[in-house]
N, C-alpha and C positions, 0 to 999 in steps of 0.2 A: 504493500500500500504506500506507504513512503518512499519505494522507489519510482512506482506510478507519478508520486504528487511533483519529487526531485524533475521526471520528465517532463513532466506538465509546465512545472516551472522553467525550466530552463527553455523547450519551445516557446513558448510565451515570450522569453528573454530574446531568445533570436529574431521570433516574428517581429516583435517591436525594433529591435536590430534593422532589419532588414526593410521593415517599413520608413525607417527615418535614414536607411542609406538611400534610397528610390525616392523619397523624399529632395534628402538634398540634391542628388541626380538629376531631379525633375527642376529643380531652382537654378543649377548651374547652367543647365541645357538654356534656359532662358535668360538668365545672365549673360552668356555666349551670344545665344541669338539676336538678343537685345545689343550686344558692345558691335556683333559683325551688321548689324542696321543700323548702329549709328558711323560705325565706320567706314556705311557704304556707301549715305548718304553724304557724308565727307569727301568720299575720297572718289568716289565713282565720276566725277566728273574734274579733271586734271586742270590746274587753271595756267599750265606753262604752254598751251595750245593756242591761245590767240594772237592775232594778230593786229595792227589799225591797220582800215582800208585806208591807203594816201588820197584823199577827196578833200580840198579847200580845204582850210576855213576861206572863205573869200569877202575882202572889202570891194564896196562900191563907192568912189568920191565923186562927188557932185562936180558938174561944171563950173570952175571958178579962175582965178587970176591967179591963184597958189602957185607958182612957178617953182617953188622947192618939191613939189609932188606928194606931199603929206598929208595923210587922211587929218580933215580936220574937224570939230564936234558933231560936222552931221552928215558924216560918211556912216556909210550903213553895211555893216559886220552881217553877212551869210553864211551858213553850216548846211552840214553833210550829213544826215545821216538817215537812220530805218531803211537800210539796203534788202533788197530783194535779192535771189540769186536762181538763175536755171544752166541746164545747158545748150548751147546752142546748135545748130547739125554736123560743128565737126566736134565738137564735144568738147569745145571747152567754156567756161563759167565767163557770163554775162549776167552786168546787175541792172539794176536801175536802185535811183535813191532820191530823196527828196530835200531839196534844195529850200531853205527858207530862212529867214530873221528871228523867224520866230522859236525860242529856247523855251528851257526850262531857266527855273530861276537857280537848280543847284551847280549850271556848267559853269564851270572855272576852267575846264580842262587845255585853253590855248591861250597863251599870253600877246598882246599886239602884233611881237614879231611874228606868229605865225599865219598871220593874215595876209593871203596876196592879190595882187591885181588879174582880172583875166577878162579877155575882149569879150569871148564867147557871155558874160554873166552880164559884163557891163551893157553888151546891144539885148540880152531878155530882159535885161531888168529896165533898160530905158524908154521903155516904151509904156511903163504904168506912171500914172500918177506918183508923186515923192510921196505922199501920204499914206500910200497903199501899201512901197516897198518894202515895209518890214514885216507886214502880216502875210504877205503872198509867198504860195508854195509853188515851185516847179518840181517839173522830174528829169532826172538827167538820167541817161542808159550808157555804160561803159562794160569794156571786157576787164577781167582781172589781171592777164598778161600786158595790158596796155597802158594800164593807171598810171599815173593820175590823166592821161586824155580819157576826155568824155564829150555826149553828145546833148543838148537839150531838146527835151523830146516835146514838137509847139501844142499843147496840149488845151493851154491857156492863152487869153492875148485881153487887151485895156477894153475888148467889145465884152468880153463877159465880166467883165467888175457890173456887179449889183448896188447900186446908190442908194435904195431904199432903206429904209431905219430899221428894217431887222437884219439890216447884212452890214453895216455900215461898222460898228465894233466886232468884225469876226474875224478870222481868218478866209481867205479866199483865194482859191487856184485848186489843182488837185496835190492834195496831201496825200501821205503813204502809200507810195505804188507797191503793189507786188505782182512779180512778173511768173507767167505759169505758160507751161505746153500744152496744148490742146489741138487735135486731131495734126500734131508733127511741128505747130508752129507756134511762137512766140506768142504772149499776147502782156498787156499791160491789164489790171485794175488797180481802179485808185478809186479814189474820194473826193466826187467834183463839188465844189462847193463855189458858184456865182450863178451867173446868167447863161441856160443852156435850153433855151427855147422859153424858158420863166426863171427867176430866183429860185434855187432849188440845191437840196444837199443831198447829192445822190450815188450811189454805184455807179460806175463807168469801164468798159471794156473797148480795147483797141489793141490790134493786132499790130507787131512790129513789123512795122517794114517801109523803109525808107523810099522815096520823101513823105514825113507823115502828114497827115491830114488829116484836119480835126474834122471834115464833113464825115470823117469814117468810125467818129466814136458813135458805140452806142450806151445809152444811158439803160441800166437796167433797173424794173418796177417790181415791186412784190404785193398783194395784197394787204391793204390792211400797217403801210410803210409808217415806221417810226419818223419824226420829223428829221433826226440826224440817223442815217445808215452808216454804219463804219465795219472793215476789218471782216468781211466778210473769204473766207477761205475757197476757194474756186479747187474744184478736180476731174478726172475725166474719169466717163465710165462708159462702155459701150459706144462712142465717140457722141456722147451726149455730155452737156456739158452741167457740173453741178457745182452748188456750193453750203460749205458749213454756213448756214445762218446765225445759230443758238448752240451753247456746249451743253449747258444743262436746262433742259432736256436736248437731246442731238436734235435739232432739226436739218433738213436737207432742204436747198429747192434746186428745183430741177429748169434750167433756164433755157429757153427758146432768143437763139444766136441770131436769128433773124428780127426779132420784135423788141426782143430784150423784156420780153415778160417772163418772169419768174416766179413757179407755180410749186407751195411749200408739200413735198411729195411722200416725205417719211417722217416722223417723229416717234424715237426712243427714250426711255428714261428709267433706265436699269442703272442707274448711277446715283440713286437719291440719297444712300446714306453715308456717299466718300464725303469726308470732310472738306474739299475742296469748291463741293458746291453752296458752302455756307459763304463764301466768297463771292464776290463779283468778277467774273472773266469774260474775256474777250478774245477774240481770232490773234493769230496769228501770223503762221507760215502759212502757202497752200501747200495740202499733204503730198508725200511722195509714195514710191509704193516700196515697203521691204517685204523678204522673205520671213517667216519660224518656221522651220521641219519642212521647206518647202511649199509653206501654204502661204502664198498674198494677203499680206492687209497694206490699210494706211496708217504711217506716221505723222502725223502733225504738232505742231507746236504752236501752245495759246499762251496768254498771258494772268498775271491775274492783277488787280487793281486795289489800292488803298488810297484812301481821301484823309486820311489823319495817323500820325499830327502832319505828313507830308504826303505828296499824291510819288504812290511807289507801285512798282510794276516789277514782276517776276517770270518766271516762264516755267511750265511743266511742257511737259510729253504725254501723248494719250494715243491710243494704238485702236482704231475701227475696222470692220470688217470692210474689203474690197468688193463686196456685192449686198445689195439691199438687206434688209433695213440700213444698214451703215451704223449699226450700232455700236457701243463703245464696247472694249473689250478689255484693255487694261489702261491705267492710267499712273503718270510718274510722278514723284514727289516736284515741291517747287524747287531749284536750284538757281544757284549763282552765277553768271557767268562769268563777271570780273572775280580775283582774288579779293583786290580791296572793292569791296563791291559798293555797286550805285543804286542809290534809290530807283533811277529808271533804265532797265536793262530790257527791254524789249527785242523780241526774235520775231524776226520778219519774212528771214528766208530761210528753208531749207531744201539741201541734199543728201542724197546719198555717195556715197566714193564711186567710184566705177567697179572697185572689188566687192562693193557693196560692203565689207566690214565696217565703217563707219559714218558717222553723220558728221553732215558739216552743217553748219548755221548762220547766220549774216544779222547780226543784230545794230540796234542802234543805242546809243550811249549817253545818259543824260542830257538826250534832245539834242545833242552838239558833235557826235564824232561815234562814228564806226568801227565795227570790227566782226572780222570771221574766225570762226572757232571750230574744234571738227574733234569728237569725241567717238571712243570703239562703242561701235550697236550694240555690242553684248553687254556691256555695261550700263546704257541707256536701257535696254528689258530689263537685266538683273535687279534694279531698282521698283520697276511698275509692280502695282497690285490690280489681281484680278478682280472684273467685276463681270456682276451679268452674268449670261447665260456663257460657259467655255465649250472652247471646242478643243475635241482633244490633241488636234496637234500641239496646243499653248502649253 
């Protein structure tokens, strides 16, 4: 009997043993997993990868008697940035970027001297009114092997400045291009914001190809249009052309190239309880296409938005499916793209490498200066979490 109870006891001793080793087991395991997620989101994106695109800064001085050649108080400071980026047919990287006065209030980033004179800005910009210049956006289209030559694409001209008192304090010209392939060829969208058959702040598409002409843009409509459209993600499917309208929930519209009516086709929203939707976000790149286990999706990059105490802007990664619904499938944490990072880091463009192992990106930099950056794919997944409904190649 006693040596029953000895047994009893000491089982007892080990099961509790052995519960409280599984125990800790189970704590370290997560400890582990916890230290290798935060050191992924660390480390997963390398910040010795970028580079500045060479674009302006560029001054405009007014006509005067200045004979020493010196900008003087009301010479008007231009920047470069929010670059877009594709390939072109022989396959190498073409951007476009938008050219404006108008900053953010945190750039510092160029001191006088790096301000220079250039014909090509002085004869677009000479044609608006002086009181316009610093609020108007152009777009200029350049190769990467070329930089710093670039082209200004006439997109804008002093007939579509809007006078009337709700355009009169705004920005005007097109803002943010992003430039996408569609059925093999170039095209430009931006953000037309003056006079384009009425005062109007609207989507716009235009295909590249020299010499442009603005009788060839078409303004694109959507049902039910917000007063301001912005940041709308363009992609191809079936040589129909579509765009991310909404992240949360995905909406799609599906736009007709000949009218420029755009008709919203699919809406998902298996993404309601990532934390990222408690956020306000916005478009970004237009998506490209990658492989997992040899199945197509799309990668895209959006942003996400803060109004206090400073207006600050981030970028994740989200991964959709390459055939209808277009629903989201995983989505990346927010990351940084500078080391010393900026309140406004916006990604505008992306690729893929041609080995397809990594992405590159084209972002813009505290509203004043540029830069591409190009991170391994496997480590952009390695970060996303699944949502939705998977499929099992994921």
């Amino acid at each position: 009997m006693f040596r029953s109870i000895y047994f009893l006891f000491i089982y007892k001793m080990i099961s509790r043993v052995v519960i409280a080793i599984s125990v800790l087991f189970v704590i370290a395991v997560i400890v582990v997993i916890i230290a290798m997620n935060r050191r992924s989101n660390q480390e997963s994106f390398a910040f010795t990868n970028h580079k500045n695109l060479k674009i302006g800064p560029f001054i405009v001085k007014p006509k005067s008697n200045n004979r020493r050649g010196k900008p003087d108080q009301t010479s008007q400071k231009l920047y470069v940035y929010n670059p877009s980026i594709a390939y072109d047919k022989n396959g190498e990287i073409v951007g476009v970027s938008r050219l404006t006065g108008k900053i953010a209030s945190e750039c510092s980033y160029y001191s006088d001297s790096d301000f220079t004179k250039n014909d090509i800005i002085d004869q677009e910009i000479s044609q608006y009114k002086k009181e316009y210049n610093k609020d108007l956006s152009t777009v200029i289209i350049w190769r990467l092997n070329q930089l710093p030559k670039f082209t200004v694409v006439p997109l804008f001209s002093s007939k579509n400045i809007c006078e009337n008192n709700e355009f009169l304090e705004t920005s005007q010209g097109v803002e943010d291009p992003r430039l996408f392939t569609f059925n093999g060829e170039l095209y430009i969208y931006g953000h037309f914001r003056g006079y384009l058959g009425e005062c109007t702040h609207s989507p716009i598409i235009l295909k590249v190809s020299e010499p442009f002409n603005m009788k060839n843009i078409l303004k694109l409509q959507t049902p039910n249009m917000r007063y301001i459209e912005k940041n709308w993600m363009p992609f191809e499917y079936n040589r129909e052309l579509y765009f991310i309208y909404d992240i949360f929930p995905h909406i799609i519209l599906k736009c007709n190239t000949r009218t420029g009516n755009c008709e919203p086709v699919y809406e998902t929203n298996n993404t309601i309880y990532h934390p990222l939707t408690k956020k306000h976000v916005g478009g970004g790149a237009p998506p490209v296409i990658i492989y997992i286990k040899n199945v197509a999706y799309f990668l895209t990059l959006s942003h996400t938005r803060e109004n206090t105490p400073v207006i600050t802007r981030k970028n994740f990664f989200y991964v959709f499916r390459s055939y209808p619904p277009f629903d989201i499938v995983m989505i990346g944490p927010e990351f940084n793209i500078m080391e010393d990072y900026r309140a406004i880091e916006f990604g505008s463009g992306l690729l893929m490498s041609k080995d397809g192992k990594n992405v590159i990106i084209s972002a813009g930099i505290s509203d004043c200066y540029s830069v591409i950056s190009e991170y391994p794919l496997k480590e952009v997944l390695a970060d996303m979490s699944h949502v939705g409904m998977l499929d099992r190649s994921l």
